[in-house]
C-alpha positions as CSV (number, residue, x, y, z in Angstrom):
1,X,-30.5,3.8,15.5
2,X,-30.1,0.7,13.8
3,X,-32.2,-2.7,15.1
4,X,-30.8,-5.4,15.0
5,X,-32.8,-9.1,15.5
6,X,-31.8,-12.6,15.3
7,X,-34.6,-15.4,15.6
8,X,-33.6,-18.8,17.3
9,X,-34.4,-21.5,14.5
10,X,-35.8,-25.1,15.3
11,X,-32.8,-27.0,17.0
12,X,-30.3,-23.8,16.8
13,X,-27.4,-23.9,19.3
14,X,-27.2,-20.6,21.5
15,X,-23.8,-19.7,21.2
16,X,-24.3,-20.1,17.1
17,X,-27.4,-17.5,17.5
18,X,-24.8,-15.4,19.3
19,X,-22.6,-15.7,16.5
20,X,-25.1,-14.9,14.1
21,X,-26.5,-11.7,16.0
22,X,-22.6,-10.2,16.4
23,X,-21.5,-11.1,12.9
24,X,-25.3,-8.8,12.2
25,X,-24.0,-6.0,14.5
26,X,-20.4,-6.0,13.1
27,X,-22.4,-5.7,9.2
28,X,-24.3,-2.9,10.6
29,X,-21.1,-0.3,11.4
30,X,-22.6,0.2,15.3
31,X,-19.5,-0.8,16.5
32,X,-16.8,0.8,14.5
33,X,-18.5,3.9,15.0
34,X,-19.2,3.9,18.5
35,X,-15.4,2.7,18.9
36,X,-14.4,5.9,16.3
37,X,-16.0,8.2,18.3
38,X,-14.7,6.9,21.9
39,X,-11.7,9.2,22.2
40,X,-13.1,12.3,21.0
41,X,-9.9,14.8,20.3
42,X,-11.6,18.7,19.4
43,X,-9.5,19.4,16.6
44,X,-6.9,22.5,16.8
45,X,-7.5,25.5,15.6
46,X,-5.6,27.5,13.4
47,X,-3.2,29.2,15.7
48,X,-2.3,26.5,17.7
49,X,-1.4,24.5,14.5
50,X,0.7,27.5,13.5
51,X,2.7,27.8,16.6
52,X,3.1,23.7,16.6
53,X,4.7,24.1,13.3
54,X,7.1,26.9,14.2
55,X,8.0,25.4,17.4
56,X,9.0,22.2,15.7
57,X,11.0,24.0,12.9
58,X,13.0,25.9,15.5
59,X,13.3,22.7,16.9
60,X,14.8,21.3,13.8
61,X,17.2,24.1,12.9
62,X,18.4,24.1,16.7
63,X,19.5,20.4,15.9
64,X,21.1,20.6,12.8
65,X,23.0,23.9,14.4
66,X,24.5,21.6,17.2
67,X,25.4,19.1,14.8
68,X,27.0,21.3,12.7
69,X,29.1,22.5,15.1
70,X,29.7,19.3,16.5
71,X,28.0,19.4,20.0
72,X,26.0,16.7,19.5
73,X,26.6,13.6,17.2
74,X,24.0,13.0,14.6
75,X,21.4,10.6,15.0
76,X,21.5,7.5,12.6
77,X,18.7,7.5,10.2
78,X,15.7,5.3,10.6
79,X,15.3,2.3,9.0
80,X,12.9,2.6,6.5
81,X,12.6,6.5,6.3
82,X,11.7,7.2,2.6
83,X,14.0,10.4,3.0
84,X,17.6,10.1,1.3
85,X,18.4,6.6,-0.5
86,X,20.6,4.7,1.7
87,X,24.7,4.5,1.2
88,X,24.7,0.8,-0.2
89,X,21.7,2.0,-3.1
90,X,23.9,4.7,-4.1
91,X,27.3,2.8,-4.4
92,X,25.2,0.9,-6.7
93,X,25.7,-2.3,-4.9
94,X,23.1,-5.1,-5.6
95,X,20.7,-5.1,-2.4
96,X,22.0,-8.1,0.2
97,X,20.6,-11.6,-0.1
98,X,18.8,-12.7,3.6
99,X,21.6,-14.2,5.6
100,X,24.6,-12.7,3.5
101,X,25.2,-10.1,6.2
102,X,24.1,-11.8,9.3
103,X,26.4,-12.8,11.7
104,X,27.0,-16.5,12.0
105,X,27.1,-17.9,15.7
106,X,29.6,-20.6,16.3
C-alpha cells in the first residue's frame, strides 16, 4: 500500500494542505483503482458468451423476418451509427450548413 504524507509548512492554510494531500493521493492511482474495482463483474465464461451471441442473432433474424413481411415497421436508423452512409451522402448532396434545415419559428 502506498503512504501518502503531507507536512503543514510555516503559515500554510489548512484547507490548502488538504489540497495538497488529495492532489498527492489522486497522483498515486489509490483512488482510480479502488473506484475500478468497486463493482466487481466475474467475467462469463465461454458458454454463456456462446449462448448470448446466438440468442441475440436469433433475435436479429426474428426482426428482419417481421419486417420483411411487413408485421412490424422498421425502426429508423440511429443517428450517428457508422453502419450504412446516410441517404443525403449518397445522393451526393453537399452536407447541410447549421441552420439551413431548421425550422424557423415565427
Amino acid at each position: 500500500m502506498v503512504q501518502v504524507e503531507v507536512v503543514k509548512t510555516g503559515s500554510e492554510n489548512p484547507l490548502s494542505v488538504i489540497r495538497k494531500f488529495s492532489r498527492r493521493v489522486q497522483g498515486t492511482g489509490i483512488v482510480q483503482a479502488v473506484r475500478k474495482g468497486r463493482y466487481y463483474a466475474r467475467p462469463a465464461s465461454k458458454t454463456v458468451r456462446k449462448k448470448q451471441a446466438l440468442k441475440r442473432i436469433k433475435k436479429q433474424e426474428t426482426y428482419r423476418k417481421l419486417v420483411k413481411e411487413g408485421k412490424i415497421a422498421e425502426r429508423a436508423p440511429r443517428r450517428g451509427s457508422r453502419g450504412a452512409p446516410s441517404a443525403s451522402r449518397e445522393a451526393g448532396a453537399s452536407p447541410a450548413r447549421f441552420g439551413e434545415a431548421t425550422p424557423i419559428a415565427r
